[in-house]
C-alpha positions, 0 to 999 in steps of 0.5 A, spaced: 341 463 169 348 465 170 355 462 168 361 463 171 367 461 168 372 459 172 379 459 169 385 463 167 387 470 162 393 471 159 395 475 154 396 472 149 402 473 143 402 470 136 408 469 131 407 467 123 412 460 122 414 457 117 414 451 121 415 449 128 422 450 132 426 443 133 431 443 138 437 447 138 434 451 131 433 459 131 427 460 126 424 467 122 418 468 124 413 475 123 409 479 129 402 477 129 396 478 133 397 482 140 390 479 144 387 477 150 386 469 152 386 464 156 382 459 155 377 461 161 377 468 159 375 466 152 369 461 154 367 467 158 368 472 152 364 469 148 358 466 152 356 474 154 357 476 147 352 470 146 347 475 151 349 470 157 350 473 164 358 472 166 361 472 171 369 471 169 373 468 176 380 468 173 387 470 177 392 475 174 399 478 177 400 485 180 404 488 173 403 491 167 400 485 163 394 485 169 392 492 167 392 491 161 388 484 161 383 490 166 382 494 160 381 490 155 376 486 159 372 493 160 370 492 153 367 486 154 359 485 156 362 481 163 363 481 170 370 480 171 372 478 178 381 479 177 384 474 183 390 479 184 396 475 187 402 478 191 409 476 187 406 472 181 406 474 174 400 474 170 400 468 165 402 468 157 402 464 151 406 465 146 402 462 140 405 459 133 401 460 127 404 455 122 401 457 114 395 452 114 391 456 121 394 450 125 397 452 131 402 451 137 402 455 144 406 455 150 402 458 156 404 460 163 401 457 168 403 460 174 397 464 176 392 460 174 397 454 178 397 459 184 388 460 184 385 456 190 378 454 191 379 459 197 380 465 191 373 462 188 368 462 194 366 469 195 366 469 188 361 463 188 355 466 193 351 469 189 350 463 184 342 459 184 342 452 182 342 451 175 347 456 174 352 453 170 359 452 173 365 452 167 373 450 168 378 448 164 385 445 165 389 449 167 388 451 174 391 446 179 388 438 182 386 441 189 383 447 186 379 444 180 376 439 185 374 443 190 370 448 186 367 443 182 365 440 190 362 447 191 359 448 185 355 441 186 353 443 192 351 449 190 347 445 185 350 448 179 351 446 173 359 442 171 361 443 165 369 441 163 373 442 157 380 437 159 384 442 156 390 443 156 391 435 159 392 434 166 394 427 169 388 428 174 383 428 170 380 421 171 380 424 178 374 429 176 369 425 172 363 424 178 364 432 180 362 433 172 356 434 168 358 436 162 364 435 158 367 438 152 373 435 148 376 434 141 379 428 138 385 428 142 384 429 149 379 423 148 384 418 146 388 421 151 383 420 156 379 413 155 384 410 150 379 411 144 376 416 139 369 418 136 363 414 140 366 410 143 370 415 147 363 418 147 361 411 150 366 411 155 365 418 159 358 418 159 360 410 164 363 415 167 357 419 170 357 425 165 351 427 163 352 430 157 359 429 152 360 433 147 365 430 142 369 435 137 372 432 131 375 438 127 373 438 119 368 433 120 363 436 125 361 433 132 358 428 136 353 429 143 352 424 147 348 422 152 343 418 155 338 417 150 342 418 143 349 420 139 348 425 135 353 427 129 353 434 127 357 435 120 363 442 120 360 447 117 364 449 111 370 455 112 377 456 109 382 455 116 385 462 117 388 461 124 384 455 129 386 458 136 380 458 139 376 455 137 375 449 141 373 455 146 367 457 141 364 453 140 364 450 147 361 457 150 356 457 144 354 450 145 353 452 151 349 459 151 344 455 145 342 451 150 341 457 156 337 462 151 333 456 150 332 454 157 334 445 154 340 441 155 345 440 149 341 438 143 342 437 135 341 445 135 346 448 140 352 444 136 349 446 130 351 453 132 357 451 135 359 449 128 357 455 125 360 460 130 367 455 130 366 456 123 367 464 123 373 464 129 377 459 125 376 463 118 380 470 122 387 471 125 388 473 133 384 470 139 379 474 141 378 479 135 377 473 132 371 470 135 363 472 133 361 479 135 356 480 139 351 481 132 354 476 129 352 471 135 344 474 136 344 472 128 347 466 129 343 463 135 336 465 132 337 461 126 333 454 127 
């Protein structure tokens, strides 16, 4: 089974605050991390360090940004297929750390807003049924639509993380078989939290819900069960990317294993979140490759 993880690079910037910026301040801040991100590439980063074949689709500009996202992706055990785009820059995200780990990012969306189903499709023709299809929120409506139709006509399998929030979302529910979401994005999407979000989505026609909770672990639903994972325990360095952890490793718990989403694979989601927030930077702060095969073959 392959993964294809449909979504955006960025080059991510990080800056230590003591606060976050109010209107009209000017604040002191120090240099942090230089890294490369994006929610699409950091799902597709850690599901092939988890031994997963990937296959990256994500756009970029036609600058210097580009060719440094090329490089550093060469050091990655993934297929990247770059969409270059005429006359757009590679997008950005300047991430501000405040002193507890907790973060605020700004990202550019312009590439990831300019990508089309179109740029995708020959990306997709090598994909089998059962190959798993995964997005997020920052490409546009129509193009994230209509890579979901052809990925379920192609008869792979959706998975869906609703970040960063659209107002489109609610649009997308029936082309979704699984969907992975923090505490926020749940009551911003169905009015609610915990399982009665849970509840709520699966009403929708998602197979699986995978409910993230911070601190105090997760919950996966679906039709037969809710299920509660506790957090496994850490000190909170710099929480950036850690959603796209332990997404992508939930994920790839249950491929290697040839299941669906079950206790065991949010256990070592938990547990390799764990060590993503426990570490400065983006993607020098997820699990290495060692790291996740130790991981993984625990039971």
């Amino acid at each position: 089974m392959r993964a294809y993880v449909i979504g955006n690079v960025t080059i991510d910037e990080t800056i230590a605050v003591d606060a976050l910026p109010t209107s009209g301040a000017s604040i002191l801040g120090e240099i942090g991390a230089h890294d490369l991100g994006g929610k699409g590439t950091n799902q597709a980063v850690v599901m092939a360090r988890c031994g997963v074949q990937t296959t990256l689709v994500a756009p970029v500009g036609n600058d210097v940004r580009a060719a440094a996202i090329r490089e550093r992706l060469l050091d990655e055990p993934l297929i990247a297929e770059l969409v270059e785009l005429e006359g757009k820059s590679s997008d950005v995200s300047i991430i501000f750390r405040l002193p507890d780990g907790e973060n605020a990012i700004v990202t550019t969306t312009g590439s990831a807003q300019s990508l089309t189903s179109s740029d995708v499709a020959s990306k997709l023709q090598a994909a089998e049924p059962d190959d798993l299809a995964i997005l997020q929120g920052n490409l546009s409506h129509r193009a994230t639509r209509e890579i979901l139709e052809r990925a379920k006509a192609l008869q792979m399998v959706t998975a869906f993380n609703p970040s960063p929030l659209r107002p489109y979302f609610a649009d997308l529910w029936g082309l979704i078989d699984v969907v992975c979401l923090n505490q926020g994005e749940a009551l911003a999407l169905t009015g609610t939290t915990g399982e009665a979000a849970a509840e709520y989505l699966l009403q929708q026609g998602l197979r699986e819900v995978v409910l993230t909770l911070g601190n105090k672990g997760a919950i996966l639903a679906n039709e037969q069960a809710m299920i509660t994972v506790p957090a496994h325990p850490s000190v909170v360095v710099d929480t950036t990317g850690a959603g796209d952890t332990f997404m992508s490793v939930a994920l790839a718990s249950s491929v290697k294993r040839n299941c669906r989403l079950d206790r065991l694979a949010i256990e070592h989601a938990v547990k390799a979140a764990a060590i993503t927030v426990s570490r400065k930077g983006t993607q020098s702060a997820f699990p290495t490759s060692q790291e996740l095969e130790i991981l993984l073959a625990s039971r």
